[in-house]
ZANUDO-829600 format. One line per 8 residues: number of its first residue (from 1); their letters; for each residue x, y, z of C-alpha. Coordinates in steps of 0.001 Angstrom, whole numbers, plus 524288, in hexadecimal, padded with zeros to 5 digits. Layout:
<sites>
NUM> a> X/Y/Z  ...
</sites>
This chain:
<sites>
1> xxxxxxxx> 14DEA/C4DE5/A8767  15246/C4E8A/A9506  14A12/C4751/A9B69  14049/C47B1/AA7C1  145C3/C49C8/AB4E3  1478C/C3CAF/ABB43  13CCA/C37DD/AC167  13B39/C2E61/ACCC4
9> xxxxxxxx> 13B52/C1F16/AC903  12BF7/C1EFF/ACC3B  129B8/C2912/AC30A  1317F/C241F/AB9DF  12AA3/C181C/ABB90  11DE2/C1F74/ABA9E  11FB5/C24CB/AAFF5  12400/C180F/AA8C4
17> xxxxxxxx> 1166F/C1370/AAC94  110F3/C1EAB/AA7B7  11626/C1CE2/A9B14  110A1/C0F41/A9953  10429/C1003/AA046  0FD1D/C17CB/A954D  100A7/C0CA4/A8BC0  0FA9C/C0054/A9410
25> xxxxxxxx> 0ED49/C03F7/A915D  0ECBC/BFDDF/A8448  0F1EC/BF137/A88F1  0EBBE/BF053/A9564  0E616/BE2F1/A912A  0F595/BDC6E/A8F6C  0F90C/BE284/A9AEE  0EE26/BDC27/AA1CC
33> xxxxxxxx> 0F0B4/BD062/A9E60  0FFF4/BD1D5/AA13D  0FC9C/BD502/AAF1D  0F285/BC9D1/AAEAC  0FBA5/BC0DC/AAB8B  106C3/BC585/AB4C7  0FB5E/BC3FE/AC00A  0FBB6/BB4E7/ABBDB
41> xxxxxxxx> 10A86/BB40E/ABB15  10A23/BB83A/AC949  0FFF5/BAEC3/ACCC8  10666/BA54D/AC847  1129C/BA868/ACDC9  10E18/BAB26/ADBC0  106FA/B9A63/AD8AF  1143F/B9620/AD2EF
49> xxxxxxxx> 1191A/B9297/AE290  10DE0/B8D7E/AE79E  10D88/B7C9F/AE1A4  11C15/B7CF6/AE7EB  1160B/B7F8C/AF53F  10B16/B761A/AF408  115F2/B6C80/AEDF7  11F6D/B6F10/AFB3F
57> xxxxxxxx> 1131D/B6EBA/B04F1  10E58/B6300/AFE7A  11C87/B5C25/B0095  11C5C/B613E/B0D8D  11271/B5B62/B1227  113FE/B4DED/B0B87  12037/B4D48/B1471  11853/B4D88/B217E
65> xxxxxxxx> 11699/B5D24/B2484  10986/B6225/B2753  10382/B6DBE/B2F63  10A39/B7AB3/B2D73  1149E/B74C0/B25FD  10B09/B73C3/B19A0  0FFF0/B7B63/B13A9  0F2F2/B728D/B1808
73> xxxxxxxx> 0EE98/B72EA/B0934  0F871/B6C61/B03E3  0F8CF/B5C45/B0113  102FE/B54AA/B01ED  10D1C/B53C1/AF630  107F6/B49EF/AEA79  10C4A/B473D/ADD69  0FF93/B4E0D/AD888
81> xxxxxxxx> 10312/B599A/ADFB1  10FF6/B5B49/ADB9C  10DCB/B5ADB/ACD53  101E5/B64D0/AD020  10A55/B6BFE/AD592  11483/B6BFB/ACB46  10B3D/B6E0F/ABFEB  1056B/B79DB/AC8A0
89> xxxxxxxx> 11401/B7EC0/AC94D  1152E/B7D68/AB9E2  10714/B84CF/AB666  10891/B8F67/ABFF3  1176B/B928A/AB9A3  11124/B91CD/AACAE  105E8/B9974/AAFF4  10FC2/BA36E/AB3DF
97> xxxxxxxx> 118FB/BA2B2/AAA53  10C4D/BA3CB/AA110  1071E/BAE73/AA7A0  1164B/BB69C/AA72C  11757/BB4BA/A9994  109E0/BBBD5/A9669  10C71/BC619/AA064  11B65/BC9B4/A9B97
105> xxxxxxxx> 11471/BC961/A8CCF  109E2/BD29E/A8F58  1105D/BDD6F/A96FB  11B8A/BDBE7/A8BA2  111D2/BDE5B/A82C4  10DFF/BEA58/A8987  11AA3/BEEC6/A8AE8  11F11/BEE13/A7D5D
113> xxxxxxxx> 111D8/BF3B2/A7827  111BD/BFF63/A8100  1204A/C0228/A8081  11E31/C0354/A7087  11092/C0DB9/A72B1  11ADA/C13C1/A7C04  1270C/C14A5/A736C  11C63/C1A6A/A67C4
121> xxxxxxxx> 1180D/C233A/A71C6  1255C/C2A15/A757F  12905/C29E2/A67B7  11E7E/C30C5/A63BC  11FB7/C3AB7/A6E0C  12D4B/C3E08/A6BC6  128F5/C3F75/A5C6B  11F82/C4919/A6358
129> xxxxxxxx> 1290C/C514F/A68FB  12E58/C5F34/A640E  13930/C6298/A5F2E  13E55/C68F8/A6D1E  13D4B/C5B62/A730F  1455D/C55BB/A6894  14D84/C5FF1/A67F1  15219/C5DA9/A769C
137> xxxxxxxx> 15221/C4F38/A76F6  15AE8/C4443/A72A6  15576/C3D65/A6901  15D68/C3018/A6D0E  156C6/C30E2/A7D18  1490C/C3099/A766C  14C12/C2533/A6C35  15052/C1DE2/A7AF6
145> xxxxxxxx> 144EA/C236B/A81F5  13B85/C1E6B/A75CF  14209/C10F4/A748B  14A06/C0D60/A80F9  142DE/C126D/A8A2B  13489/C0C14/A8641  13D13/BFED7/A83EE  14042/BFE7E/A9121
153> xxxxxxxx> 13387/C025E/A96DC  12D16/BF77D/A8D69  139C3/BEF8D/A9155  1373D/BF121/AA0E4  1287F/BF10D/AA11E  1293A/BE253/A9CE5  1359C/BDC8D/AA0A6  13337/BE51E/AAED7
161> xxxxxxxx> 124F8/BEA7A/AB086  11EC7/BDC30/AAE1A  12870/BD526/AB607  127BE/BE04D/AC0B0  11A44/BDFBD/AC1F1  118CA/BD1FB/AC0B8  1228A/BD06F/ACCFA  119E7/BDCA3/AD4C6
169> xxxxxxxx> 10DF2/BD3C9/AD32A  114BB/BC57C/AD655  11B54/BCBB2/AE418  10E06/BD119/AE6CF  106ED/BC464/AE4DB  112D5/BBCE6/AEB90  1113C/BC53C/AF721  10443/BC3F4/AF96C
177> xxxxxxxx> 10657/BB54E/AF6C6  11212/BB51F/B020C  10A3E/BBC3D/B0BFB  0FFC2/BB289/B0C24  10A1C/BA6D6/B0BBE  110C3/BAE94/B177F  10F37/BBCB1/B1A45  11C66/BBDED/B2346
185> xxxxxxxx> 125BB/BB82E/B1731  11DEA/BC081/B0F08  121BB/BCC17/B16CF  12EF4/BC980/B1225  12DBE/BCA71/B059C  12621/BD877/B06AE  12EA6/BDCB1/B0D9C  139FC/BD8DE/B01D0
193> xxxxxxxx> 12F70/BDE5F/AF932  12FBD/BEC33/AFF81  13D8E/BEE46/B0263  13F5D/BEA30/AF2CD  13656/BF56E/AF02F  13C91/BFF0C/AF784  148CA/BFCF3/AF2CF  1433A/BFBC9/AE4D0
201> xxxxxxxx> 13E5F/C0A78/AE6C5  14A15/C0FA2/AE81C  15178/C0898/ADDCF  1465F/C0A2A/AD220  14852/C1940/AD29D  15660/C182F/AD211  157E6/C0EEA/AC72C  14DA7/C16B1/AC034
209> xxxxxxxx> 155FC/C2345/AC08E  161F8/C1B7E/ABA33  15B70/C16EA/AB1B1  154EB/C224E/AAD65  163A5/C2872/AABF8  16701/C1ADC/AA4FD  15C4A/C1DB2/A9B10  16116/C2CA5/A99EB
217> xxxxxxxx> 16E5B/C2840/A978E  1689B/C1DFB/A8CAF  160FF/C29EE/A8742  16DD1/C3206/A8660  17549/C2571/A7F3F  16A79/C23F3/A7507  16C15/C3529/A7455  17C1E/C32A7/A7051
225> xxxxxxxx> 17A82/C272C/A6914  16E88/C2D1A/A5F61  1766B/C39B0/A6052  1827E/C338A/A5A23  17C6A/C2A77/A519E  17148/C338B/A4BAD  17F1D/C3C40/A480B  18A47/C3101/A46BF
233> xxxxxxxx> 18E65/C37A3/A3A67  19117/C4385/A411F  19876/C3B34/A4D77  19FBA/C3418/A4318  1A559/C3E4E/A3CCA  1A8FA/C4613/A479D  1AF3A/C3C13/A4E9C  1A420/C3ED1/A5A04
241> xxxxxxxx> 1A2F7/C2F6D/A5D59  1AA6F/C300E/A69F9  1A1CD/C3B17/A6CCA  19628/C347B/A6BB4  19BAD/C27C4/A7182  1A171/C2EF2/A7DE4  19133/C368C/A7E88  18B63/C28D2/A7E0F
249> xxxxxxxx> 1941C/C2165/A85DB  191CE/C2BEA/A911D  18439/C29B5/A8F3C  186CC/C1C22/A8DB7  18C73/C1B57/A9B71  182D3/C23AB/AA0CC  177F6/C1A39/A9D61  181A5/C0EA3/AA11D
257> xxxxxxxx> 18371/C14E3/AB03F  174F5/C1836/AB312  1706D/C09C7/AAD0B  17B40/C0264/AB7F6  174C1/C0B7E/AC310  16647/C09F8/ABD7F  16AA4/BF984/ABDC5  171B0/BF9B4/AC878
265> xxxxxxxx> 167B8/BFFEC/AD1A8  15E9F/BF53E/ACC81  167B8/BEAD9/ACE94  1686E/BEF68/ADC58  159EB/BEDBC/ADE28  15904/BE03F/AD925  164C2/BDC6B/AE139  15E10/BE23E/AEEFD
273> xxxxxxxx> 15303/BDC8F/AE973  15986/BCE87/AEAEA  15DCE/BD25C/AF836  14F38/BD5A6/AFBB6  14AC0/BC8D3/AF71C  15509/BC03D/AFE75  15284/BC5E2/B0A09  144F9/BC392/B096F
281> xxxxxxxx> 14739/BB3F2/B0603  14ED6/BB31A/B114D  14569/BB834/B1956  139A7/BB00F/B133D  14322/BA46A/B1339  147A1/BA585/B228D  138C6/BA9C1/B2647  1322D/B9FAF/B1CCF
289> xxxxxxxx> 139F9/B945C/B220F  135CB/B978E/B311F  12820/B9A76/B2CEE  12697/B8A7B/B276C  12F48/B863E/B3446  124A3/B8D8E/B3CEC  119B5/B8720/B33BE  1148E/B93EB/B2FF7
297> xxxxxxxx> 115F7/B91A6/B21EF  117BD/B83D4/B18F2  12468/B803D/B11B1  11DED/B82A2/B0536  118D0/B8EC6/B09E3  12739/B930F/B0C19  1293A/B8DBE/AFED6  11F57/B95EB/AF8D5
305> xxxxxxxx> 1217E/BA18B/AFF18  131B7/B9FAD/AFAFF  12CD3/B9DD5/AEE26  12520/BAA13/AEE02  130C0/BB16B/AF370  1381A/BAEDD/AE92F  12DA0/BB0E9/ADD4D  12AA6/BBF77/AE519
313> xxxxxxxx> 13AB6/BC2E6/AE71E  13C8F/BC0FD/AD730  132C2/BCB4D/AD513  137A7/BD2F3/ADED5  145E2/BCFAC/AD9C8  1408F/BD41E/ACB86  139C9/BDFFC/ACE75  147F9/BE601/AD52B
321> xxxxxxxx> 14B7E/BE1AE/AC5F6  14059/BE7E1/AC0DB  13F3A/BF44A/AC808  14C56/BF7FB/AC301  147A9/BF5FB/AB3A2  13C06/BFC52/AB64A  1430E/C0784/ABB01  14B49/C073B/AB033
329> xxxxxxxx> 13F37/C0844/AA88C  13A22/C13BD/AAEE0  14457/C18D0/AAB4F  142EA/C18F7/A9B35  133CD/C1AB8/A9FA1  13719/C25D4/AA6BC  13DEF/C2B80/A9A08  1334E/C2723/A9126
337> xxxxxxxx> 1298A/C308B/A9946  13277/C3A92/A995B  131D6/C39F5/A8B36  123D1/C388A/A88F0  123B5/C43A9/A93E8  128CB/C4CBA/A8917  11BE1/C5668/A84C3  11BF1/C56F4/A74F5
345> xxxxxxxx> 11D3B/C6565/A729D  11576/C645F/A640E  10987/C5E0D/A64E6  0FB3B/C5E16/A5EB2  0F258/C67EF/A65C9  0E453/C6342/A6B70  0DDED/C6ACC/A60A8  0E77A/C69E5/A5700
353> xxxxxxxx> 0E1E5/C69FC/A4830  0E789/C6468/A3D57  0F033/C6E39/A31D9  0E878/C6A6B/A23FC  0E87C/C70CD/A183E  0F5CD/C77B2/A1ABE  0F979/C81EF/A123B  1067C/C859F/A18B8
361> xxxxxxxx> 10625/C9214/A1ED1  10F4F/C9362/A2A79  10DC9/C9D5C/A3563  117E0/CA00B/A40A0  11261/CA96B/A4B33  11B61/CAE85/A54E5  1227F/CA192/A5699  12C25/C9E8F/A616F
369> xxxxxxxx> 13361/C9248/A61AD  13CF4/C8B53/A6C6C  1443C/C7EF4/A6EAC  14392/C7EFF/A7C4E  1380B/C7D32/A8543  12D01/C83F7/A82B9  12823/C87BF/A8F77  13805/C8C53/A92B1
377> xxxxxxxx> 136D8/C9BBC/A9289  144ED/C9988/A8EB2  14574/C9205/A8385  14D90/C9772/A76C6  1448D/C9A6D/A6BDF  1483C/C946A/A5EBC  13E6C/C9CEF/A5745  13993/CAA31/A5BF5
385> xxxxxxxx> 12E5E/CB141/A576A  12CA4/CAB58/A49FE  1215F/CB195/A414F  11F8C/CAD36/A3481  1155A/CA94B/A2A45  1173C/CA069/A1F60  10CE7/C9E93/A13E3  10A54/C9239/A0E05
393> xxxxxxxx> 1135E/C8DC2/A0367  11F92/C985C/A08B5  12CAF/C9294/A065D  1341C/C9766/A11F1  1437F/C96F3/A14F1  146AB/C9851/A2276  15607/C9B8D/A23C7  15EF4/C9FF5/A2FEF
401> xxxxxxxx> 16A18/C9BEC/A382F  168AD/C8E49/A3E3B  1636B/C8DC4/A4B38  15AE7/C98D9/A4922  14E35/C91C5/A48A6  14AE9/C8EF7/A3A3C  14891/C7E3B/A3C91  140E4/C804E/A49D5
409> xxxxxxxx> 137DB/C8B94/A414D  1364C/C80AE/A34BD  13400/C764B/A3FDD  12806/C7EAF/A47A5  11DA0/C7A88/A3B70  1208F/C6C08/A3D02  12082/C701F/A4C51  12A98/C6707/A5170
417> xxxxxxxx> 129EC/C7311/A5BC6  11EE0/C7D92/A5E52  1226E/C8B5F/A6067  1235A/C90DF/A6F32  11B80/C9CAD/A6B26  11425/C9F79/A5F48  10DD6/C962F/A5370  11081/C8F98/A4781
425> xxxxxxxx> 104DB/C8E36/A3E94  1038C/C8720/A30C6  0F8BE/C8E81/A293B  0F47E/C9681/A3566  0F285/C8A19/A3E5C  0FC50/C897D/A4A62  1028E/C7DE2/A4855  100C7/C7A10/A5958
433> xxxxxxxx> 0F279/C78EB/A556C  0F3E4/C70B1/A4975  0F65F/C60D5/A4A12  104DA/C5D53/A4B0B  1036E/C5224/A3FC9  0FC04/C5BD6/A36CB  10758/C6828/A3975  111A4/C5F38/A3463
441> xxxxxxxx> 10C43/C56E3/A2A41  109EB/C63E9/A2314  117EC/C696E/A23FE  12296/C6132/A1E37  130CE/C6272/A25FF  13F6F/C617A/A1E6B  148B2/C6075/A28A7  157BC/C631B/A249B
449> xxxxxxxx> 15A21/C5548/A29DD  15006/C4EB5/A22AB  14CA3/C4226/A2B6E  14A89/C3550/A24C9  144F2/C2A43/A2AB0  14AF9/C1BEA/A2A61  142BF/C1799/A1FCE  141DE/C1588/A1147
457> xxxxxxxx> 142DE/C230B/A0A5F  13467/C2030/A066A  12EC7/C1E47/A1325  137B7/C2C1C/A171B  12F3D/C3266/A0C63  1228C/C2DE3/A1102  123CA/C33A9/A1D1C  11F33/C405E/A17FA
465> xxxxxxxx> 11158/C39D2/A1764  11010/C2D49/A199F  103C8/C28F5/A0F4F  10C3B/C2CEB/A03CC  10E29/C22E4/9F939  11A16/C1EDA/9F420  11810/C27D7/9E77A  1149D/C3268/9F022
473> xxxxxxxx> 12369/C3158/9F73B  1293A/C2E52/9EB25  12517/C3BD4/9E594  1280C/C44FE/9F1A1  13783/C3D93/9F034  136B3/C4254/9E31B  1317F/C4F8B/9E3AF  13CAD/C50CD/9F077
481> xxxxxxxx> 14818/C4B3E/9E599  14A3C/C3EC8/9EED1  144C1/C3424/9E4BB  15101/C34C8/9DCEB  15A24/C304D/9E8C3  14FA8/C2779/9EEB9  14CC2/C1FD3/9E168  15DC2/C1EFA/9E0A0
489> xxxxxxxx> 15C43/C1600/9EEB5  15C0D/C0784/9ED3E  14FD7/C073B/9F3AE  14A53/C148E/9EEAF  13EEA/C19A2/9F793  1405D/C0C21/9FF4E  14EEB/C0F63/A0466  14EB5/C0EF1/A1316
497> xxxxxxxx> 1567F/C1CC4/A18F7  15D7D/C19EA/A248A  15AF3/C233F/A31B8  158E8/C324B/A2F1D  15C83/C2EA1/A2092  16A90/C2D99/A2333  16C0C/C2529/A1659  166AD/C30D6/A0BFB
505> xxxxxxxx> 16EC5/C3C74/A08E9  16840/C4999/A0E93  163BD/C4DF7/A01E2  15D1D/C405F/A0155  15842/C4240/A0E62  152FF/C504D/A0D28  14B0F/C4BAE/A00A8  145D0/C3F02/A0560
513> xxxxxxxx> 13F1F/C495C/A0EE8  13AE2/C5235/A05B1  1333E/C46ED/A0162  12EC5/C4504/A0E0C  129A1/C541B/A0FFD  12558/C52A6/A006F  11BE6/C47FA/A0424  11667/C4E74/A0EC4
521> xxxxxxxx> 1115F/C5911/A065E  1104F/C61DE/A11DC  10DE5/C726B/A1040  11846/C76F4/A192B  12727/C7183/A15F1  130BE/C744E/A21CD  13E57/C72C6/A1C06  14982/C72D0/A26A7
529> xxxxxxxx> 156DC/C74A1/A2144  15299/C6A9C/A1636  15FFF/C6B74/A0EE1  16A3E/C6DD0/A1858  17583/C64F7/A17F7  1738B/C6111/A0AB5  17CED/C61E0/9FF74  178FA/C6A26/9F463
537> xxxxxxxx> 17344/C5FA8/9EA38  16BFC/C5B02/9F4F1  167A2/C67B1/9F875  16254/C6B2B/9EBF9  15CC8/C5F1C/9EC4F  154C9/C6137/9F989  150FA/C6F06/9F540  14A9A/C6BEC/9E88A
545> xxxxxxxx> 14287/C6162/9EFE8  13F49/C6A57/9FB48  1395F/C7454/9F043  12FDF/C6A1B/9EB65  12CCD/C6765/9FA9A  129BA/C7672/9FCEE  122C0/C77A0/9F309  11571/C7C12/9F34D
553> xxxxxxxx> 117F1/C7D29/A0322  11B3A/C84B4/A0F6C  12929/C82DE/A119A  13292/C8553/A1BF8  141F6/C8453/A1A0D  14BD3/C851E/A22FB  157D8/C86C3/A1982  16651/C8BB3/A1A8E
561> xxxxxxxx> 1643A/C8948/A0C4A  1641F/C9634/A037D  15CFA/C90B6/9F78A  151D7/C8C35/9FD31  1512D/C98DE/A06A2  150D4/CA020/9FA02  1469C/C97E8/9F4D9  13D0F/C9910/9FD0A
569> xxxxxxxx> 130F0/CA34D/9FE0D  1366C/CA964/A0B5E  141B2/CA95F/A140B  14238/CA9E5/A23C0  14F35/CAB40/A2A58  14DE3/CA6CF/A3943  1588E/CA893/A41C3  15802/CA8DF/A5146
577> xxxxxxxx> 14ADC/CA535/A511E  14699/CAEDA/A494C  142A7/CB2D1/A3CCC  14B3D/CBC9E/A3718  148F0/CBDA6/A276E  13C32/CB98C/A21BC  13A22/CBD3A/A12EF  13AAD/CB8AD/A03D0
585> xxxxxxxx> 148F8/CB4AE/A0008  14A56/CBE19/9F636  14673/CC80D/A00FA  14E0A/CC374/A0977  15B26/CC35C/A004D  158BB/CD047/9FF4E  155FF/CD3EC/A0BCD  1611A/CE007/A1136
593> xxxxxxxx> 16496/CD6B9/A1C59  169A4/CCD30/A1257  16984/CC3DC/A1D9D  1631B/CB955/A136D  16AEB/CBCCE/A07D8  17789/CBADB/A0EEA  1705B/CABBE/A13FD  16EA0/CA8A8/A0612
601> xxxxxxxx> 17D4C/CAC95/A02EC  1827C/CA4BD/A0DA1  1798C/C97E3/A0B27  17BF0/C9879/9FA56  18A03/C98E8/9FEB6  18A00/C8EB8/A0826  1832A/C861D/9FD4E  18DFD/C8BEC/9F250
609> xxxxx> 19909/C862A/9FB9A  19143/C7950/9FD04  1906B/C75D8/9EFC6  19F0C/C790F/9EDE7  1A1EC/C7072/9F719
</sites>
């Protein structure tokens, strides 16, 4: 998947939001009482200054000053006071530290709760998604998008959002609190406050471009590196692993030269940031000092306002930090959306009915098929005009050159893809207007290769329906001729498989999920090059277990193989999209085209020369 266009850093932003918003509702009550307690933190930060200013009035005016040179409220220093002061000092830090604590524990809470309904969410949508998605994307960009991405939205919305909006509220309440203390000083600092958000404007869209290219160069490194791994056999033994190495280290560098510029423009900010800020303590300092000479303001005044200048310039020092990681989080939010964005092409229907009682009757009217686009008047049509009715319990071959649309014909009753024109009905009912669940629990699907899941071999087995008892799997291994080799493990039925089943033979494989379709005990069987690439015992193997899976059911076969075309009740040969034979075997053998007789030739001696060998 390509990708959406890029999008400006407030849209990007927007659309972050968006992404989150529809998932605060349910803990609107933590969330409340995060921002609760960051209101306190503030409030007790903007009273943290204030019992040094009663503390340096006080000493002032034990020393002789009066009039201007002192608020009129204040006494004169005492023991008393000074320890009230000191233990007013020591609460109101608590207090805050208190209050921080609860605040940066609730909004983590949120963060990590919603980031998980999020991360099920876009998993579950790209499960959704047909086979023409898939089909165009990289598998290793949507593993990134599913985990990196959310972790560093969860990541930023705590470690930036809290502290971000934490600082937006304390140089609010500071500045309110400086204007009444002295509204020219205060001046100042809005003034540092504005030209930090213009500049801030300009930067945020920038870094949020790099690092939308840093996360599409990530993408691309997790493409290679699944690419190379998911095949290392292959790149082993053709010597491919500079290949691969050279492929990822350009994407390697990519992602290196688009994170500097994505850091480096936020560096930049924080650093004019600083600049910003000492300016505007010079200016307080300078104007400060001749405001207390001129009496128009006390020493601890000064004091407190100096104080509050510094507690409002850390915020303002942190959000230049934060701005930069939050548009770094756009970012990955920005591709999360884009994902999400992504319309599942297969999909339950508003009135869609459930498929019971199925006897197995399959119907093709008029069916048109295509890769591409649907709504492209362009697109290259995998299967054209395809007419044909199966009765229930029809063993059907379906033979032809590869590439000529057998798989994506099989694949159109499990509908991991719907036709562009035309239907495809299970005993009469169109399967658009039938429940997605209910179409494919009743058809059972043999892939050539056969996917097993890390797992024990038991729990593999189960998958065909999950209530079965252990007795229950134990027979469908047996009735698909895996219990021998499964009994032979260590562990028998408990032996773990390791990814895609990499540690069983393919014979083993195939079987294992013949069990699986076995205890399914579906009426349609879709078989999908079930025993290519297998050697010859194991073939035999595979075939007499696929006869006790077809039995008594519609089946489906795509097959280069020329016994079980012969086999069967009827034979289709597709090719270009087509169908181009359609008959009995025998007919077909005899046919004065002898376009199948010469197949079977070919294919018994491919097999003779295999078992030579």
């Amino acid at each position: 998947m390509s990708g959406a266009a890029p999008r400006s850093s407030t849209s990007a932003l927007g659309r972050s939001l968006g992404l989150i918003r529809p998932h605060l509702g349910e803990h609107r009550w933590l969330v409340c009482g995060g921002v609760l307690a960051l209101l306190l933190e503030v409030a007790f930060r903007v009273l943290e200054p204030w019992p040094l200013k009663i503390v340096i009035d006080a000493v002032t005016r034990s020393l002789g000053a009066g009039g201007d040179a002192v608020d009129p409220w204040i006494p004169e220093a005492s023991w008393q006071l000074l320890v009230a002061a000191g233990l007013a000092t020591v609460c109101i830090v608590g207090f805050r530290a208190l209050t921080n604590y609860l605040a940066t524990v609730a909004f983590t809470l949120v963060g990590s709760r919603v980031s998980t309904v999020l991360r099920g969410r876009l998993f579950r949508h790209v499960q959704a998604l047909s086979d023409r998605f898939h089909s165009g994307s990289r598998a290793g960009d949507t593993v990134q998008r599913i985990v990196s991405d959310i972790g560093k939205l969860q990541e930023v919305a705590v470690t930036a959002g809290l502290p971000l909006l934490a600082n937006v509220i304390t140089l609010v309440a500071m500045c309110i609190v400086m204007l009444f203390l002295d509204w020219m000083l205060a001046l100042v600092v809005v003034g540092a406050i504005l030209v930090f958000w213009l500049m801030g404007r300009g930067s945020s869209g920038r870094i949020t471009e790099a690092s939308r290219r840093t996360r599409q160069g990530e993408g691309a490194l997790a493409n290679t590196a699944h690419e190379a791994l998911g095949a290392i056999r292959v790149v082993q033994a053709y010597g491919l692993e500079k290949r691969m190495a050279a492929s990822f280290d350009a994407s390697n560098r990519l992602a290196l030269t688009q994170g500097v510029k994505s850091r480096r423009l936020a560096a930049g900010l924080e650093r004019s940031t600083d600049v910003i800020v000492g300016v505007a303590t010079a200016i307080v300092l300078v104007g400060g000092g001749l405001r207390v000479m001129h009496g128009h303001m006390t020493l601890g005044d000064l004091v407190l306002f100096t104080t509050y200048l510094k507690t409002c310039m850390k915020p303002l020092r942190d959000m230049a930090k934060y701005t930069g990681r939050i548009a770094r989080a756009s970012a990955s939010g920005e591709r999360i959306a884009d994902l999400l964005d992504v319309t599942p092409e297969i999909r339950d229907g508003r009135d869609c009915v459930e498929l019971e009682n199925v006897r197995g009757d399959i119907s093709f009217r008029a069916v048109d098929v295509s890769y591409g686009d649907p709504a492209d008047t362009e697109h290259r049509l995998v299967l054209r005009d395809i007419d044909l009715v199966i009765p229930a319990g029809q063993h059907v071959s379906v033979i032809g050159p590869s590439g000529s649309g057998k798989s994506t014909l099989v694949s159109l009753l499990v509908r991991t893809l719907d036709p562009v024109h035309g239907s495809v009905a299970i005993d009469g009912q169109d399967l658009r207007l039938l429940s997605l669940a209910s179409v494919r629990s009743n058809v059972a699907l043999l892939l050539q290769d056969s996917v097993l899941f890390h797992g024990s071999i038991r729990e593999n087995i189960r998958m065909g329906r999950d209530d079965a008892t252990d007795a229950e799997v134990e027979a469908a291994a047996r009735a698909a001729q895996a219990h021998e080799f499964v009994v032979g493990f260590p562990d028998g039925y408990d032996t773990v498989v390791a990814e895609r089943g990499s540690t069983l033979s393919g014979g083993q494989r195939q079987r294992i999920a013949i069990a699986r379709a076995l205890l399914r005990d579906a009426p349609i069987v879709v078989l999908d090059e079930a025993t290519t690439g297998l050697d010859p015992q194991s073939t035999t193997a595979v075939v007499d277990a696929i006869g006790g899976l077809i039995l008594g059911r519609t089946s489906l076969a795509v097959t280069h193989d020329a016994g079980m075309a012969l086999a069967s009740d009827r034979v289709l040969w597709v090719q270009d999209g087509a169908i181009l034979l359609d008959g009995t075997p025998q007919d077909l053998l005899s046919a004065d085209d002898g376009v199948f007789a010469a197949w079977v030739a070919q294919q018994q001696a491919r097999d003779r020369r295999e078992v030579r060998g």
